[in-house]
C-alpha positions in Angstrom: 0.0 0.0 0.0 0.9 3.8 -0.9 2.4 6.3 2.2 -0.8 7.7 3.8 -0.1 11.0 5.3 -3.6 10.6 7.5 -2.3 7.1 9.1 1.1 8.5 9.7 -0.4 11.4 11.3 -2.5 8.8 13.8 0.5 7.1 14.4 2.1 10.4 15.4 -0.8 11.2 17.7 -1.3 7.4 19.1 2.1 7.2 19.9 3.0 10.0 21.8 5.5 11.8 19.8 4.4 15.4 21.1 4.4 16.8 24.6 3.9 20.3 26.3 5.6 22.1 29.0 4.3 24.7 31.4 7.8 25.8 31.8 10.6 26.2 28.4 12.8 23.6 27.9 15.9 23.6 26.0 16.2 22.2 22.2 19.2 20.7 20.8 19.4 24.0 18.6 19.4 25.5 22.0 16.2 27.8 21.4 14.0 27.4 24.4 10.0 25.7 23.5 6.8 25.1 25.4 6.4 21.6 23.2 8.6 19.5 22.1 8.6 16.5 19.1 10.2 13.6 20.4 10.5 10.1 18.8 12.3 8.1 21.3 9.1 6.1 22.4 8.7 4.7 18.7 12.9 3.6 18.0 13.0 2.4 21.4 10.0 -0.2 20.6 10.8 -2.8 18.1 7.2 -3.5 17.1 7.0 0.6 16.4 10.4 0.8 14.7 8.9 -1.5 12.6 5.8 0.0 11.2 7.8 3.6 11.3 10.2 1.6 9.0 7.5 1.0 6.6 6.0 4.4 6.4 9.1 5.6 5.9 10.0 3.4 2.9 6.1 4.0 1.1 7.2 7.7 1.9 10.1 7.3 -0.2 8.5 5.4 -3.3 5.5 7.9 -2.9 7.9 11.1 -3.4 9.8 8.8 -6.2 13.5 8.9 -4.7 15.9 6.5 -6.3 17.5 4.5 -2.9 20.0 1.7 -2.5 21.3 3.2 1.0 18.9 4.4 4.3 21.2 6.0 6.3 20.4 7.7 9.3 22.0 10.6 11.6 23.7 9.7 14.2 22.9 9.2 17.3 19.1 9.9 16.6 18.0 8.6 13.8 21.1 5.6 14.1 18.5 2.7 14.8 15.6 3.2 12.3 18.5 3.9 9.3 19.4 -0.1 9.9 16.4 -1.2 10.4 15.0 0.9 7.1 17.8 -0.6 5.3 17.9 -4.3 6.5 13.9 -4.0 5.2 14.5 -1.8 2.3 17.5 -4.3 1.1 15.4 -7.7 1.7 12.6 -6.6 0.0 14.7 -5.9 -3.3 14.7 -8.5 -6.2 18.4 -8.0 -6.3 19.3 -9.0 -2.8 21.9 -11.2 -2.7 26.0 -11.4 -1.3 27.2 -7.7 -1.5 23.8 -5.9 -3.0 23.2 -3.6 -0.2 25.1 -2.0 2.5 24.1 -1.8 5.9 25.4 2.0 6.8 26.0 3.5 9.9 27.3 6.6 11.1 29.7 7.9 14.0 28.2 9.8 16.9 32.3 11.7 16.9 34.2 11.3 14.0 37.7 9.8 14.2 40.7 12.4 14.3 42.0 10.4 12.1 42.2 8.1 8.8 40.4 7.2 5.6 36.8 9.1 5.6 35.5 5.6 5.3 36.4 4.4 8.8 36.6 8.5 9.9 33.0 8.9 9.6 31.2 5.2 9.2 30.5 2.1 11.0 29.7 0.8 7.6 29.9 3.7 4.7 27.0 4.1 2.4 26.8 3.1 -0.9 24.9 4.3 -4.2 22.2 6.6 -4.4 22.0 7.5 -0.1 18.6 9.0 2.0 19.6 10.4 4.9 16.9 10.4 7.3 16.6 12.7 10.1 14.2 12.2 13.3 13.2 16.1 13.9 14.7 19.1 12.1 14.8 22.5 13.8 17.3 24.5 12.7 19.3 21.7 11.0 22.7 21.6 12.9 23.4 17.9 13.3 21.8 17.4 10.1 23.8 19.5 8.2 27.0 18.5 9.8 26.2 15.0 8.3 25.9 16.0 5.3 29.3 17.8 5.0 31.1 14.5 6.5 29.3 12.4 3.4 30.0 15.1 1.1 33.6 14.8 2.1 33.7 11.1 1.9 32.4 11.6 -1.7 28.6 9.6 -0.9 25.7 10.6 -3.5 22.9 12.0 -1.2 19.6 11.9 -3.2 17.5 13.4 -0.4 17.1 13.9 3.3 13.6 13.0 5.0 12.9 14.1 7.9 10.4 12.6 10.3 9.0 15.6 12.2 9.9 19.5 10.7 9.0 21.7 13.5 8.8 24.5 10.7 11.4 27.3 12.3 13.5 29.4 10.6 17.0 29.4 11.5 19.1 31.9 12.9 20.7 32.8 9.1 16.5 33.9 7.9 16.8 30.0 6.2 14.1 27.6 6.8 15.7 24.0 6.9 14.3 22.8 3.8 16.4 26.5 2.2 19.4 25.4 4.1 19.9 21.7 3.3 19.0 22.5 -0.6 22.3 25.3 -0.3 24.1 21.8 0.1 22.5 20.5 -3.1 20.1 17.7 -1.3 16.5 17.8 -1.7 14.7 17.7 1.8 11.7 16.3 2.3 9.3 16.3 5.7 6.7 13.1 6.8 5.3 15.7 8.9 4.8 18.9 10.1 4.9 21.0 13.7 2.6 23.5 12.0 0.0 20.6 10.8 0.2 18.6 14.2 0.7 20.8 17.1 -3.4 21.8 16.4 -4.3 18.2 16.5 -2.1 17.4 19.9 -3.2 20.3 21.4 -6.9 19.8 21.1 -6.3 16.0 22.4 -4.3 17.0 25.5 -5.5 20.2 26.4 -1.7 21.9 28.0 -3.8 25.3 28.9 -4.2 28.8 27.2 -0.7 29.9 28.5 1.0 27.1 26.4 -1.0 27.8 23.6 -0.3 31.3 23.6 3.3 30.6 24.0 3.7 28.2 21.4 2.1 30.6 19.2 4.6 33.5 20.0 7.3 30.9 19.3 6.2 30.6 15.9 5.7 34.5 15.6 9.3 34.4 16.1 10.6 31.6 14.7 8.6 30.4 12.6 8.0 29.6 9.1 4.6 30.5 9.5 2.4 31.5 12.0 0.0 28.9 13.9 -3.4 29.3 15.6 -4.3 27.1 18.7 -6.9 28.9 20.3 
């Protein structure tokens, strides 16, 4: 069956991906949000990593990207890139001894030697999807792509599980920014086109609604509306 944005956003909302906080925490970007988009319930679950493996690979057919290597960004997107790619590579009519490749990435590069064994547990191979848990202002992200660019990998497209929609420091959304490194970035899902749903179904309060929509007066790539 076809990637069906109305069941992925279910499996979003059944499985607890978004939260809300009375008080700010801090993102990784190190911007300070009253919600946050979190996937470590799903990857830490084998039965969950394995139906988010499979929307993931109809997402990819649906948005017709050429793949012979899932790999994901270290550390948080590590686990779903083999999985993806065990599945992905199994399923081909190819598979056999030396087909496909199964990629993974360094949480700290090496200081030293060839960018295969600098950067990889396992360097990708062919036509590469990078895929990315949640993209805010694209930091880790982008620092993954310049360490495959370096080691000379062809990165077809980036997908992104979650795009909380903010605009980075620089005026760039994320989607702007990756596409500056010649990679076309794609989103299963969007802050913007969620946050309304998860708020109406765990009703944080009119102060976190009107925070999160001052967030995204400030950062974001559009405004949203909660109350």
């Amino acid at each position: 069956m076809a990637f069906n944005q109305k069941k992925f956003n279910s499996f979003i909302e059944e499985n607890n991906v978004y939260g809300f906080f009375k008080e700010p925490i801090t993102l990784k970007s190190g911007r300070k949000s009253h919600f946050y988009a979190n996937w470590r319930n799903v990857v830490e679950d084998v039965f969950l990593t394995d139906k988010l493996s499979d929307f993931l690979i109809k997402f990819v057919k649906k948005n017709n990207i050429e793949v012979e290597t899932f790999y994901g960004v270290p550390e948080g997107a590590t686990k779903l890139g083999v999985i993806t790619q065990y599945k992905f590579a199994k399923s081909s009519p190819n598979f056999s001894k030396g087909s496909h490749v199964l990629a993974m990435g360094r949480a700290q590069p090496k200081d030293h030697g060839a960018a295969k064994d600098k950067f990889f547990v396992g360097m990708p191979k062919g036509k590469t999807v990078v895929i990315e848990d949640v993209t805010t202002t694209g930091g880790s992200l982008i620092t993954t792509l310049d360490g495959l660019k370096e080691s000379g990998v062809n990165v077809v497209g980036v997908v992104s599980l979650t795009n909380r929609m903010e605009k980075r420091d620089d005026g760039l959304s994320v989607k702007e920014a990756i596409e500056k490194k010649e990679a076309k970035f794609f989103s299963m899902s969007s802050a913007t086109e969620m946050l309304p749903i998860m708020y109406k179904k765990l009703s944080p309060g009119k102060e976190i609604g009107k925070a999160i929509e001052e967030e995204f007066r400030q950062y974001g790539t559009q405004e949203i509306k909660l109350e």
